[in-house]
C-alpha positions in Angstrom: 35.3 16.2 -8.1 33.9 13.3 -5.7 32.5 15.9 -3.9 30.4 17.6 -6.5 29.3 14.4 -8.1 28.4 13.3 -4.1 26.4 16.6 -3.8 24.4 16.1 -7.3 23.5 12.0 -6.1 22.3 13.6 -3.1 20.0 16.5 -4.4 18.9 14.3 -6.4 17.6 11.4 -3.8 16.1 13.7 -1.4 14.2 15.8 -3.8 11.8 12.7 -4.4 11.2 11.7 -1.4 7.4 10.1 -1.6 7.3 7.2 -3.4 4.5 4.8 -5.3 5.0 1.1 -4.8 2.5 -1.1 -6.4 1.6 -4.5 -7.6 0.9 -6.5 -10.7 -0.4 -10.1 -11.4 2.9 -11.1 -11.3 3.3 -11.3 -7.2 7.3 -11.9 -7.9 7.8 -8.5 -8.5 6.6 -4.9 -7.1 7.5 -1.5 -8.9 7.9 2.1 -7.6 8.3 5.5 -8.8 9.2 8.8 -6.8 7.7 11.6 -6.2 8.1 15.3 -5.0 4.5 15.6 -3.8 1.8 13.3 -1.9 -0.6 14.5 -4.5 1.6 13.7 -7.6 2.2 10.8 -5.7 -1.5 9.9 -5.4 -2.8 10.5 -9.0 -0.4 8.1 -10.4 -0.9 5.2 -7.7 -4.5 5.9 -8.9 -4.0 4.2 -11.9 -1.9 1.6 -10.8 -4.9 0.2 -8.1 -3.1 -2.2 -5.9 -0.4 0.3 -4.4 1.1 2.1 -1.7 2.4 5.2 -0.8 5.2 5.7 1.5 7.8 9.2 2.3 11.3 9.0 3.0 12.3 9.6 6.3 16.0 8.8 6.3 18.9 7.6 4.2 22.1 6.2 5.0 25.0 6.2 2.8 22.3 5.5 -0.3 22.1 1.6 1.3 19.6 1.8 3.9 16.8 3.9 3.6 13.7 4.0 6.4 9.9 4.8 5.1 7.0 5.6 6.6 4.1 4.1 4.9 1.2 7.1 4.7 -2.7 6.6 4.3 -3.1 6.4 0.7 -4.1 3.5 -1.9 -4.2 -0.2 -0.2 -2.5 0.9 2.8 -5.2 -0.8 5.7 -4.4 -3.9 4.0 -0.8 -3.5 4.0 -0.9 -3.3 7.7 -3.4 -5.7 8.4 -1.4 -7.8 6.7 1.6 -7.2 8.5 0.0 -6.9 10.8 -1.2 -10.6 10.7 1.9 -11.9 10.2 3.8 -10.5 12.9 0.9 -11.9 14.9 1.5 -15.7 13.5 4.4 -15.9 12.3 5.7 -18.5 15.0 3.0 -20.5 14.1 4.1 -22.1 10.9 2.1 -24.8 10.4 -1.2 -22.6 10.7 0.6 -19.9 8.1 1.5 -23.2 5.6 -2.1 -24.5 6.1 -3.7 -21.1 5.1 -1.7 -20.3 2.2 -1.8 -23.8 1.3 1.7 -23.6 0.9 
């Protein structure tokens, strides 16, 4: 029985396997929805605005799952972004001072 119910969890995690994040006002929380196609993907993250689109490139165990973030929606500032911070993100006091944290 474990098996089957192991076999169904996993057809059903790889079948969506591009997924939507995106933003609202409220910058505590972000919200995704899967997808079986880039261009499914891409005409809902259209009416969402702020988002990303990423695919699924591995899974382990249904815990840790690696994605691969494709160019689609806001994904130039994404990476700039990153990007950014990965840059400065020894530099503390500069970060505090531009976010006015």
């Amino acid at each position: 029985m474990m098996d089957y119910v192991y076999n169904v969890i996993n057809m059903v995690v790889e079948k969506g396997t591009i997924k939507v994040v995106w933003i609202t006002k409220n910058t505590k929380r972000i919200y995704s929805k899967m997808f079986d196609s880039v261009k499914e993907a891409e005409k809902f993250g259209r009416k969402k605005k702020d988002y990303i689109i990423s695919r699924l490139l591995w899974q382990k165990r249904y815990k840790t799952y690696a994605w691969e973030i494709l160019p689609h929606g806001n994904y130039k500032l994404y990476l700039m972004a990153l990007r950014f911070y990965q840059r400065h993100k020894g530099k503390k006091a500069f970060i505090k001072r531009l976010f006015r944290m």
